[in-house]
C-alpha positions in Angstrom: -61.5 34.5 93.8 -58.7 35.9 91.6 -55.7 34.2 90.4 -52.5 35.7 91.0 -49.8 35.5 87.9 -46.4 33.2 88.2 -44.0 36.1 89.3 -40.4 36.0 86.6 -37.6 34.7 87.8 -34.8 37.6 86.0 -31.5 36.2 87.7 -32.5 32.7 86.5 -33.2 34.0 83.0 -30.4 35.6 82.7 -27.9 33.1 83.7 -29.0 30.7 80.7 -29.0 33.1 78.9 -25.2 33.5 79.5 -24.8 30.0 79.4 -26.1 29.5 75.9 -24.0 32.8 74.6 -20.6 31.4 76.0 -21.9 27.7 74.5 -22.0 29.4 71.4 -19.1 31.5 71.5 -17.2 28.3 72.3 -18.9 26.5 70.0 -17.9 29.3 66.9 -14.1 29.4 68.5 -14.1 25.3 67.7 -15.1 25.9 64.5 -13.0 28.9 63.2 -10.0 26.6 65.2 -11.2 23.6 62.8 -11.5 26.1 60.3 -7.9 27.8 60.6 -6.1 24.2 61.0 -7.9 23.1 57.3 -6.6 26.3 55.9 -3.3 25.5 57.7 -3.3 22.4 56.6 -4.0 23.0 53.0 -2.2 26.1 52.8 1.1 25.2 54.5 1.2 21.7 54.7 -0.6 20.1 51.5 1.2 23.4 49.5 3.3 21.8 47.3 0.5 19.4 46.3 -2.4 21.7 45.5 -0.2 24.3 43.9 1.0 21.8 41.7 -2.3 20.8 40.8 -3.5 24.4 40.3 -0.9 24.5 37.8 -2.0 21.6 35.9 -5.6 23.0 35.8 -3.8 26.4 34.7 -1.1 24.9 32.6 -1.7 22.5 29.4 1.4 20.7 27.7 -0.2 20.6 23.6 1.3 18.0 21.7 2.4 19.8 17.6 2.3 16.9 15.4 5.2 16.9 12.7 4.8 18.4 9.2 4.8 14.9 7.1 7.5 14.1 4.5 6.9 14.9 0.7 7.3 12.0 -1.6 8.7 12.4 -5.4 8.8 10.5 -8.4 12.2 9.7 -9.8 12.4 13.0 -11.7 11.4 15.5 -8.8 7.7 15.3 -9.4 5.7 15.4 -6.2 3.3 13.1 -6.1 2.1 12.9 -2.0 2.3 16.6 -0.5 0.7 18.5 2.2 -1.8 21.4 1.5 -3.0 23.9 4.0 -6.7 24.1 5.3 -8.9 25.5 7.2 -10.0 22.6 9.3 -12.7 22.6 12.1 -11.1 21.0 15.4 -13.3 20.0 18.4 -12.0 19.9 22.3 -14.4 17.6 23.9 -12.7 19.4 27.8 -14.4 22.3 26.8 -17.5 21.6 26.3 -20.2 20.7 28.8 -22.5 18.6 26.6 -20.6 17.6 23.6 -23.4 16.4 22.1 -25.4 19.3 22.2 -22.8 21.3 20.5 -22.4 18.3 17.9 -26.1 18.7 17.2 -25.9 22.5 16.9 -22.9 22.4 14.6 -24.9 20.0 12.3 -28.3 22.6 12.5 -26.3 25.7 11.5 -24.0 23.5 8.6 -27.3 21.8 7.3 -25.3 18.5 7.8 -27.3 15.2 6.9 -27.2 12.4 8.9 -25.0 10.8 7.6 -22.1 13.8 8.4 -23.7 13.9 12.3 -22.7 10.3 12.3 -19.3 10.5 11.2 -18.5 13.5 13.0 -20.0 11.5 16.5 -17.6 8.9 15.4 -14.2 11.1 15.2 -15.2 13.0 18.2 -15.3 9.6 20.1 -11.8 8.1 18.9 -9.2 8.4 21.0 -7.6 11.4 22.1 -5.5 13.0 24.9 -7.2 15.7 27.6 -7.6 18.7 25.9 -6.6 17.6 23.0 -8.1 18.9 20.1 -9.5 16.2 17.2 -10.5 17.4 13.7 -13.8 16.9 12.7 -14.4 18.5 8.8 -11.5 19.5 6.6 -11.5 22.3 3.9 -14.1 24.7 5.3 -15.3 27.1 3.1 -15.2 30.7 3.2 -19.0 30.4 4.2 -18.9 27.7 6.4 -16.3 29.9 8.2 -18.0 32.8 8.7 -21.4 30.7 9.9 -19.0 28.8 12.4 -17.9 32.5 13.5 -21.7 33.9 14.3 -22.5 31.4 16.0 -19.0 30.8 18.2 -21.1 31.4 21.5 -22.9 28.5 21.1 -19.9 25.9 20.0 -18.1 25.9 23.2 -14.8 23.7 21.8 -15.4 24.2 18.6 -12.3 26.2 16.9 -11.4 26.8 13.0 -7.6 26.1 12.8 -5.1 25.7 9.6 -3.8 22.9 9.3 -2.1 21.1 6.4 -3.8 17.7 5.4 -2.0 15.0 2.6 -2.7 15.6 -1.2 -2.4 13.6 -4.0 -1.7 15.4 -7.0 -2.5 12.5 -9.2 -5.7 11.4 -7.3 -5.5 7.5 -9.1 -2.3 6.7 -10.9 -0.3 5.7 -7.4 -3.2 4.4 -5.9 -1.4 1.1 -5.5 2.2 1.9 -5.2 2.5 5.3 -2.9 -0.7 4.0 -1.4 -2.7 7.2 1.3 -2.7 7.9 4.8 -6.3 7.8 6.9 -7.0 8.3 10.4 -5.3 6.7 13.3 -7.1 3.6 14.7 -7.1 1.6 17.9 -4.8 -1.1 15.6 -2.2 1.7 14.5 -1.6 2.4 18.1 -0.3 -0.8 18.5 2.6 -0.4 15.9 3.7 3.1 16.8 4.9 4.9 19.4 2.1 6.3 20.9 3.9 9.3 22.5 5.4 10.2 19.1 1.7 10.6 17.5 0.1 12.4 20.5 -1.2 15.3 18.2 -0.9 13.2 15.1 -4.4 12.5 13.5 -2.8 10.7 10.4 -1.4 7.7 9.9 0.3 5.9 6.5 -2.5 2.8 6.0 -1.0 0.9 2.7 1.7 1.3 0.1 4.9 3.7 0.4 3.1 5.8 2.8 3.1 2.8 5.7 6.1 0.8 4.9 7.9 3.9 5.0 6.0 5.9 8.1 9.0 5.9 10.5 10.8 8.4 7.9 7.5 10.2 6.9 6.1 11.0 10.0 9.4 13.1 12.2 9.1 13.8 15.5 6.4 15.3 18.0 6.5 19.0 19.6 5.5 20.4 22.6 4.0 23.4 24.2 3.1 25.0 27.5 -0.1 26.6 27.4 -2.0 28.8 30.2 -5.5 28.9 30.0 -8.7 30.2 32.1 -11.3 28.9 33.7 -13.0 27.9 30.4 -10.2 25.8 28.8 -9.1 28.9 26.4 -5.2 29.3 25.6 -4.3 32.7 27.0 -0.9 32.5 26.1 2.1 30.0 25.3 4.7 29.6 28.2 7.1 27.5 26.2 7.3 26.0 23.2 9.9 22.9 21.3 9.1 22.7 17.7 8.2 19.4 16.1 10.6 17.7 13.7 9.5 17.4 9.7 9.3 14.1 8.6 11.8 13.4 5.8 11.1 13.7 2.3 11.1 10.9 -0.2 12.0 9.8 -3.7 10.5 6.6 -5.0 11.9 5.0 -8.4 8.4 5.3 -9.8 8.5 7.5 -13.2 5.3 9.9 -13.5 5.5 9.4 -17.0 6.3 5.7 -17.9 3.0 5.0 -15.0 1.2 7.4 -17.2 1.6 5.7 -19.9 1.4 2.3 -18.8 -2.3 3.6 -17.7 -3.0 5.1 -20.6 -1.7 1.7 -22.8 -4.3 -0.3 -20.3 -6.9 2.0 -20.6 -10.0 0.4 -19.2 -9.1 -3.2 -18.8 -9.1 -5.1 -15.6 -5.0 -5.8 -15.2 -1.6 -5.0 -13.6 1.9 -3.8 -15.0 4.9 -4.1 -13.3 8.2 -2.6 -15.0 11.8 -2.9 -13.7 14.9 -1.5 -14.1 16.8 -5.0 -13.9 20.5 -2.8 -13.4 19.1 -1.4 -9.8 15.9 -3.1 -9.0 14.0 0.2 -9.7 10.5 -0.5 -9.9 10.1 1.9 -12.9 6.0 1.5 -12.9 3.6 -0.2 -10.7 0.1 -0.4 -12.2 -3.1 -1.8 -11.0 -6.4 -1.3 -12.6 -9.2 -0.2 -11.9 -7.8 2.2 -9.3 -9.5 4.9 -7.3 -8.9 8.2 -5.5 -6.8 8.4 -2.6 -7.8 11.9 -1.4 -10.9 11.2 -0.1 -9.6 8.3 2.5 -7.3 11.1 4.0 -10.2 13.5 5.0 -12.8 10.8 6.1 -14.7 8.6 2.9 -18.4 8.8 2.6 -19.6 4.8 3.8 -21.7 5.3 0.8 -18.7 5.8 -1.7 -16.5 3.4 0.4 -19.1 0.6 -0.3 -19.2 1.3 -3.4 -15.3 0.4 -3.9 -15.5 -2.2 -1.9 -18.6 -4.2 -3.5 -17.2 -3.5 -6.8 -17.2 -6.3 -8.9 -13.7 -5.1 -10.4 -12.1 -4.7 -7.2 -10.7 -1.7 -7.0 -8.5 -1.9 -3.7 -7.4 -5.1 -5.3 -3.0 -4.5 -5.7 -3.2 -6.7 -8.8 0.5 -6.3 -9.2 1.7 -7.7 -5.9 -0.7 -9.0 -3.6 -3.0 -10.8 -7.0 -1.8 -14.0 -7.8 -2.2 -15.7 -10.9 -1.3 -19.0 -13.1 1.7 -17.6 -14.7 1.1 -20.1 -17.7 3.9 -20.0 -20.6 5.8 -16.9 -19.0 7.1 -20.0 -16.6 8.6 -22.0 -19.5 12.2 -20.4 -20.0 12.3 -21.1 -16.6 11.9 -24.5 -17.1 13.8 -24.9 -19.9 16.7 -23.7 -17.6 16.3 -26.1 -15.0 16.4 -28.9 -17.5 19.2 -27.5 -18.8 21.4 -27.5 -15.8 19.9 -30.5 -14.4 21.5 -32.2 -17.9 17.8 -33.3 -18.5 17.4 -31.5 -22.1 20.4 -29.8 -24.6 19.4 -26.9 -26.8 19.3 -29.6 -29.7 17.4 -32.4 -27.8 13.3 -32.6 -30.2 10.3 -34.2 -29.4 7.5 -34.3 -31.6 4.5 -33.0 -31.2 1.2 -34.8 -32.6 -0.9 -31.6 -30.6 -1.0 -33.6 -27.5 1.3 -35.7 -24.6 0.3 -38.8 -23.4 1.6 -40.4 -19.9 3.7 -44.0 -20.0 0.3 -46.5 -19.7 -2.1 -43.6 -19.7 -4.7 -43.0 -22.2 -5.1 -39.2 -20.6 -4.4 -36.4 -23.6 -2.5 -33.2 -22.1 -3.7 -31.0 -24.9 -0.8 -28.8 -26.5 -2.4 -25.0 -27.3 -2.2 -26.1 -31.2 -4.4 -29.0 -31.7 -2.5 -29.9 -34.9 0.8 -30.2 -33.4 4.4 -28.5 -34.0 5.8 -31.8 -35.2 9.6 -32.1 -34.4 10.4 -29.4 -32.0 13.9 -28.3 -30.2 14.0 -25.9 -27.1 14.4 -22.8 -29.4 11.1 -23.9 -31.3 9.2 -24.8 -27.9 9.6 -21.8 -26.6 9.0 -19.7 -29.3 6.2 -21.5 -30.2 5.1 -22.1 -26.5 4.8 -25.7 -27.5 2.9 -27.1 -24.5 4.0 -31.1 -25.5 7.5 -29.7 -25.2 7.5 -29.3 -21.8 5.0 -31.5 -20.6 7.9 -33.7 -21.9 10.6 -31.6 -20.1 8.4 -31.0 -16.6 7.9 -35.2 -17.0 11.8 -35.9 -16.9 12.7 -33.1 -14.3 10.0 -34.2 -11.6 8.2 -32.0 -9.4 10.6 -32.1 -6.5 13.4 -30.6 -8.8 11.0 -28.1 -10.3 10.3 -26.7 -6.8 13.9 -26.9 -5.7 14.7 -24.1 -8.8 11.7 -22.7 -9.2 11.9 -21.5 -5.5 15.1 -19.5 -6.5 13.4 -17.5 -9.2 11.4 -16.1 -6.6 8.0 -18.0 -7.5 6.3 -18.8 -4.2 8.3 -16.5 -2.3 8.1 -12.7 -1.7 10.4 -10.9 -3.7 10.3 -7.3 -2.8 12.9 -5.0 -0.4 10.1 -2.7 0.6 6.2 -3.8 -0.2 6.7 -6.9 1.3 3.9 -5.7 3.9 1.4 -6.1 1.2 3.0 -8.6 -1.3 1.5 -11.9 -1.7 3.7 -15.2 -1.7 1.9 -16.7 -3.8 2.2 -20.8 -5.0 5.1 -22.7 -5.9 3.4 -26.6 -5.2 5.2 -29.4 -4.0 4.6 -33.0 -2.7 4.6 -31.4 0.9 2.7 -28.5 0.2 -0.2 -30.7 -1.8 -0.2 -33.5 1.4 -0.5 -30.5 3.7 -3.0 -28.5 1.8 -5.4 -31.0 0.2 -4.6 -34.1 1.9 -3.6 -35.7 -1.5 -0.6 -37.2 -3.3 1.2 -35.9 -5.8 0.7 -37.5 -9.1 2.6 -37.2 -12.4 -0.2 -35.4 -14.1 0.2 -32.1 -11.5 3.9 -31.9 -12.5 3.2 -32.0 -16.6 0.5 -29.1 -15.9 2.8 -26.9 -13.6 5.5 -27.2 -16.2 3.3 -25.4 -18.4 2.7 -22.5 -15.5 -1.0 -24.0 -14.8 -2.8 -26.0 -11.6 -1.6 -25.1 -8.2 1.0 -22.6 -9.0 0.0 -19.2 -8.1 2.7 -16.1 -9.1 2.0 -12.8 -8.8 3.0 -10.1 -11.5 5.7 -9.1 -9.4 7.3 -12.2 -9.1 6.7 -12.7 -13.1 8.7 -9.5 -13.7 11.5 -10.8 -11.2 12.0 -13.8 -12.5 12.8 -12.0 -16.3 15.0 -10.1 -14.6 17.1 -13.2 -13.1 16.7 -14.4 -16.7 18.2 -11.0 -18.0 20.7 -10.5 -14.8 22.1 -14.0 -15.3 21.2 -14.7 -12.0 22.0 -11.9 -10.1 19.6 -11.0 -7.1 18.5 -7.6 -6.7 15.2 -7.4 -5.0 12.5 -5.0 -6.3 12.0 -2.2 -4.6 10.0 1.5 -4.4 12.1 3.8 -2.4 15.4 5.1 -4.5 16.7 7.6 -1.8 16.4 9.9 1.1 18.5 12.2 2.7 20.9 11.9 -0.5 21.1 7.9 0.7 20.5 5.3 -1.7 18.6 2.3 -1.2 21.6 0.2 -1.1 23.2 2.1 1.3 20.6 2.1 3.7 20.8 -1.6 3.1 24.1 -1.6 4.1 23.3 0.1 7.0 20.6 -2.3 8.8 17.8 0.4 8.1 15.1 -1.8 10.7 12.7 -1.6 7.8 14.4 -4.2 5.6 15.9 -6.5 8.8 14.4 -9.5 7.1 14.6 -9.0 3.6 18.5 -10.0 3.0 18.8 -10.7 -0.9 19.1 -14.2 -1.7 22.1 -16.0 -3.0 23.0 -15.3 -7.2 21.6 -18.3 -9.1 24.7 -20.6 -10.3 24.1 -22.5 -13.5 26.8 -25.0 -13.8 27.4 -24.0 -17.4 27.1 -20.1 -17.8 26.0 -20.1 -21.4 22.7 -21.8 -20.6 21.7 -18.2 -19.6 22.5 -16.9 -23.4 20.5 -20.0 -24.9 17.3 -19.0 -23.1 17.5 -15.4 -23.5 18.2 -16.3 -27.1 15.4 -18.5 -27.3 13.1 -15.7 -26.1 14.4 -13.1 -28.5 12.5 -15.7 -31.2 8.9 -15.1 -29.6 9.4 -11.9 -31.1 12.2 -11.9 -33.9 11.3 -15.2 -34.9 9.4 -15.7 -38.1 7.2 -18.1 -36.0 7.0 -16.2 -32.9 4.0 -16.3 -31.2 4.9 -12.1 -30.2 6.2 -11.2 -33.7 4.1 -8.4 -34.1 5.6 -6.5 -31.7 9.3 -6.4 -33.0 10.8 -3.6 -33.0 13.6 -2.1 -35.7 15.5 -0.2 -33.3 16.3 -2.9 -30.4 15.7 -6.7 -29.8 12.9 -7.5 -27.2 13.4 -11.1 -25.5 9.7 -12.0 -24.1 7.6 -14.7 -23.6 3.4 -14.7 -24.1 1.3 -16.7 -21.7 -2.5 -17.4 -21.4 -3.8 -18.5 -17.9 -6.6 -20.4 -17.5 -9.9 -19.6 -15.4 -12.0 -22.3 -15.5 -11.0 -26.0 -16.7 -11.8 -27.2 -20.5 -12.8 -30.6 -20.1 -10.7 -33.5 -22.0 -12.2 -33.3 -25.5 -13.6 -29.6 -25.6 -12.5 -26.8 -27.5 -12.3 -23.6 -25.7 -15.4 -21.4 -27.0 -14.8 -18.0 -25.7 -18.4 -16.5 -27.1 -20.0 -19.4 -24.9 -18.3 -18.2 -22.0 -19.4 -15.2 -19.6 -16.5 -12.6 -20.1 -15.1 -12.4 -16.5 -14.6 -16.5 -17.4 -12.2 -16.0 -20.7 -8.7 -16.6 -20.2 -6.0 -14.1 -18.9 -3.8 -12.6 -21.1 -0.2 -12.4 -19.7 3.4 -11.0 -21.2 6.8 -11.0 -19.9 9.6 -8.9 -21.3 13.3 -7.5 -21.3 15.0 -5.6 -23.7 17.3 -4.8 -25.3 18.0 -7.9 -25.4 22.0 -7.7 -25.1 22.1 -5.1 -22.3 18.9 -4.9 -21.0 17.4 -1.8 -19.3 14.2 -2.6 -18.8 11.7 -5.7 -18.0 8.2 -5.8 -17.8 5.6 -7.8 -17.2 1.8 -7.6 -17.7 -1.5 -9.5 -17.1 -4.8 -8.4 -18.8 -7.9 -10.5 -16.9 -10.0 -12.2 -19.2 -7.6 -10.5 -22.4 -7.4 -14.1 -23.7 -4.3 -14.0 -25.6 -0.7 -13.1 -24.2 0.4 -12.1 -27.3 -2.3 -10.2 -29.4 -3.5 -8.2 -26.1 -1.1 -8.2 -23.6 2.5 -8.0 -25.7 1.2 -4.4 -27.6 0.8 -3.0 -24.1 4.8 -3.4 -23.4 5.7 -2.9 -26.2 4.0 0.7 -25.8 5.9 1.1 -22.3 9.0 -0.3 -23.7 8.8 2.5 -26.3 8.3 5.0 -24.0 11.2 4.5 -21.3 13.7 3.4 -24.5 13.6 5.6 -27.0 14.2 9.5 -27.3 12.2 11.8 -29.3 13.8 10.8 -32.6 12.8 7.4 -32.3 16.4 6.2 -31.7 17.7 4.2 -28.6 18.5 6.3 -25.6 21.9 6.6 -24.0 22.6 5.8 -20.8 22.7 9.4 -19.9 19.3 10.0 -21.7 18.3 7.2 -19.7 19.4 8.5 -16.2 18.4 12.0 -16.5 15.1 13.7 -15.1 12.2 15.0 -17.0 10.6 18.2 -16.5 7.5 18.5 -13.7 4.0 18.1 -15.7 1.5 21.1 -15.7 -0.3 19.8 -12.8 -2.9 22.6 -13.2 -5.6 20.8 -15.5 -6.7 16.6 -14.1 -8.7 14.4 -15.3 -12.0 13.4 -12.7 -9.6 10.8 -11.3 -7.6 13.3 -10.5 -5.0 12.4 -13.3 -2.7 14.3 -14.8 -4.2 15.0 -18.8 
């Protein structure tokens, strides 16, 4: 039997056929509808917004950080400027992987570690979108052209000049104009952050941060258009960046070079003032260090080394250290008993080399063990009989001391403009020793603070200022670095509220009731180094009169009956050596103070070293006194073209 086939059925075929083609034609028409409404939509309707953001992508506004101020000695000398370089500059927008291009930038440089690290670090700070960040200053000539073979493979990676901060001088204003570093999370916070959008540096201690408003100027912009791969194909507009202003400090290149010099390697600090003006004439701290290396990015080995440094070489020993200011304190004592009607210039106590308390068997030793016998203020303090004003600091009491000490400046920061960084240090009182220690006060702290010793803490700074009240006859002027800009002085920009010195208004002249008690002490000092007796005779001078006063600070206690030994004691535990000085004596120009750690005695160590400085800013090549014309005018720029290692000039 055979079977017959199914027969087709054409017309039904057909008509799905049709049915699935007009489905699908339907279906494409709903689609390319869809389709034409997004385009419609995003095209006419969304217009504004995506062409605006097709500009952004196109368009970059580039922040062009300011040129920074220049900074000068008194004379002209620069001694912070800015130095072109070829720096390499890393856009973290335009790279893919940012680390693969930091590890092929360290492969083709033959960077250690160590570099990879720190250039991982500066890559991560902070930095605006597109915004390039430098990673390694001062390329050389051969790390150029490697960088330039191997472009392809550094997407981001650009060689751009730039100029970077310089210190002529390396170490000598280490302490004083102080360096700039990068710009940290904690800077932020005290700027304005749109001004330093394109600013990688940043003032970080001394002149160069109390001053940063001035030095930094103002940020520029710039429209950019770039492609698809982040490249600047041209500059659509452009407002040029503000220069920061230039400086001149009242820092003298050559007294600070000599001041260094007259240190040489001793642990120590120098202050020296004009006491006319206020001019801090030279700041020195020592040991110092480099300041160039902190503006390109210090090694965390030669950081440590600084920091773990046993001398303490980011230590400001002239204002921020604070010391016992020992027998430099006297004439300031003497004073107070003198206006307080305690003591006259011919009231004597004799000396047996020691002071005993009323119903006390307790011997305050005086620094000669055989005693002065009968002494008078002019013999105390040229002597710096310690009995004497045991005697003195007895009768005046410690709340009196405190009351006058106060207005000398001791306990109480005394500069205009490094304030910032300036220690107060310690003027004790009842209060302070109840709030501090939880103790009283008893009559045995004031006889040792009338000698400058115990709690009383002063730094070199406030030393210098308070021979300068001594010298002014009480006239404030507060100490200060900066001596003009933009042909302004310092006192005018006093006068005009600059924001920097807001809270630093000078404090009221100190009024003695009897004017004359100012010419007693000043005359009394002129004997620690014109008297025959004077414990600084050998540092008179025959061409002016120098009015000082020696002082020796202890650093650990001598028990009651021991003699201090200083072979038995570890050097770093000998006494400091201090000096405090103004001359000439009649119209003085000049003070300074000095403290040598561990230099043991004031006036065999400390006084040669200002009497070196003295010297130097006093007298004229002859060897004769300078006028006040010689004194004002400007000394020629050194040959900066030799240094020392430390960057010094020779």
């Amino acid at each position: 039997m055979v079977e017959l086939l199914p027969v087709k059925d054409h017309l039904k075929n057909a008509r799905i056929i049709k049915q699935r083609v007009i489905a699908g034609a339907f279906l494409i028409i709903i689609l390319m509808l869809v389709l034409i409404a997004r385009m419609y939509f995003l095209q006419i309707v969304q217009y504004k917004y995506h062409s605006t953001l097709s500009e952004k992508n196109r368009v970059h506004t580039q922040a062009i950080a300011p040129i920074r101020g220049v900074i000068y000695d008194r004379n002209g000398i620069v001694i912070a400027d800015n130095q072109p370089s070829f720096n390499l500059t890393f856009t973290r927008e335009r790279s893919k992987d940012w680390r693969t291009t930091i590890d092929v930038l360290v492969e083709i440089l033959a960077l250690s570690a160590e570099d990879k690290e720190n250039l991982l670090s500066k890559v991560k700070q902070r930095a605006r979108p597109f915004e390039s960040v430098p990673i390694l200053y001062e390329l050389s000539e051969q790390q150029r052209a490697i960088i330039a073979v191997n472009q392809p493979r550094l997407p981001g990676v650009e060689v751009e000049p730039q100029f970077i901060r310089s210190y002529p001088y390396g170490s000598l204003f280490a302490h004083s104009v102080g360096y700039v570093g990068r710009v940290s999370d904690q800077d932020l916070k005290r700027v304005d952050t749109v001004e330093y959008s394109g600013t990688h540096h940043i003032g970080k201690t001394g002149a160069e941060r109390f001053y940063e408003n001035m030095l930094h100027g103002h940020v520029g912009y710039e429209e950019v258009e770039t492609n698809a791969r982040g490249k600047v194909m041209r500059v659509l507009n452009r407002t040029l960046p503000t220069a920061g202003k230039d400086l001149t400090l009242t820092l003298d290149y050559y007294l600070q070079q000599v001041a260094v010099n007259a240190l040489a390697d001793k642990r120590g600090a120098l202050i020296a003032l004009d006491p006319q003006n206020g001019d801090i004439l030279a700041l020195v701290s020592l040991p110092s260090f480099d300041t160039n290396p902190f503006v390109t990015g210090i090694s965390q080995k030669d950081y440590g080394a600084l920091a773990n440094s046993p001398d303490k070489p980011f230590l400001n020993r002239a204002i921020y250290g604070t010391y016992p200011p020992g027998s430099t304190i006297k004439p300031l004592i003497a004073l107070t008993g003198l206006d307080i009607g305690e003591v006259t210039p011919q009231t004597k106590v004799f000396d047996p080399g020691f002071f005993q308390l009323p119903n006390s068997t307790h011997k305050y030793r005086n620094w000669n063990r055989g005693g002065d016998g009968w002494v008078d203020m002019e013999t105390a303090i040229m002597r710096s009989n310690d009995t004497y004003f045991y005697n003195l600091a007895y009768k005046i009491g410690i709340d009196k001391l405190h009351d006058y000490l106060t207005k000398f400046g001791i306990g109480q920061k005394v500069s205009l403009d490094m304030y910032q960084e300036e220690s107060a240090g310690i003027m004790p009182s009842r209060e302070w020793k109840e709030k501090t220690h939880k103790q009283r006060w008893y009559p045995g702290h004031t006889l040792i603070t009338g000698i400058g010793q115990g709690d009383m803490q002063a730094t070199i700074l406030q030393i210098a200022q308070a021979a300068s009240l001594i010298a002014n006859k009480g006239h404030w002027l507060r100490p200060h670095l900066l001596k003009e800009v933009d042909h302004l002085s310092v006192s005018q920009l006093v006068a005009n509220n600059l924001a920097e010195y807001k809270d630093r208004q000078t404090p009221a002249d100190i009024v003695l009731k009897n004017p004359s008690y100012w010419d007693i002490v000043n005359n009394d000092m002129q004997q620690v180094v014109q008297g025959s007796r004077g414990t600084a005779r050998r540092i008179a001078s025959p061409v002016y009169r120098i009015a000082g006063k020696s002082g020796t600070a202890q650093v650990v206690a001598i028990r009651q009956n021991e003699r201090y030994d200083s072979k038995s004691l570890n050097e770093r535990h000998r006494d400091h050596a201090l000096f405090v000085a103004f001359a000439p004596a009649e119209r003085p120009r000049i003070v300074v103070a000095i403290i040598v750690e561990n230099g043991e005695s004031g006036s065999g160590v400390a006084a040669p070293i200002v009497r070196q400085v003295m010297d130097a800013w006093l007298l004229n090549e002859q060897g004769q006194l300078k006028t006040d014309e010689e004194l004002a005018a400007k000394k020629t720029a050194p040959d900066t073209s030799a240094k020392t290692s430390e960057g010094q000039g020779t």
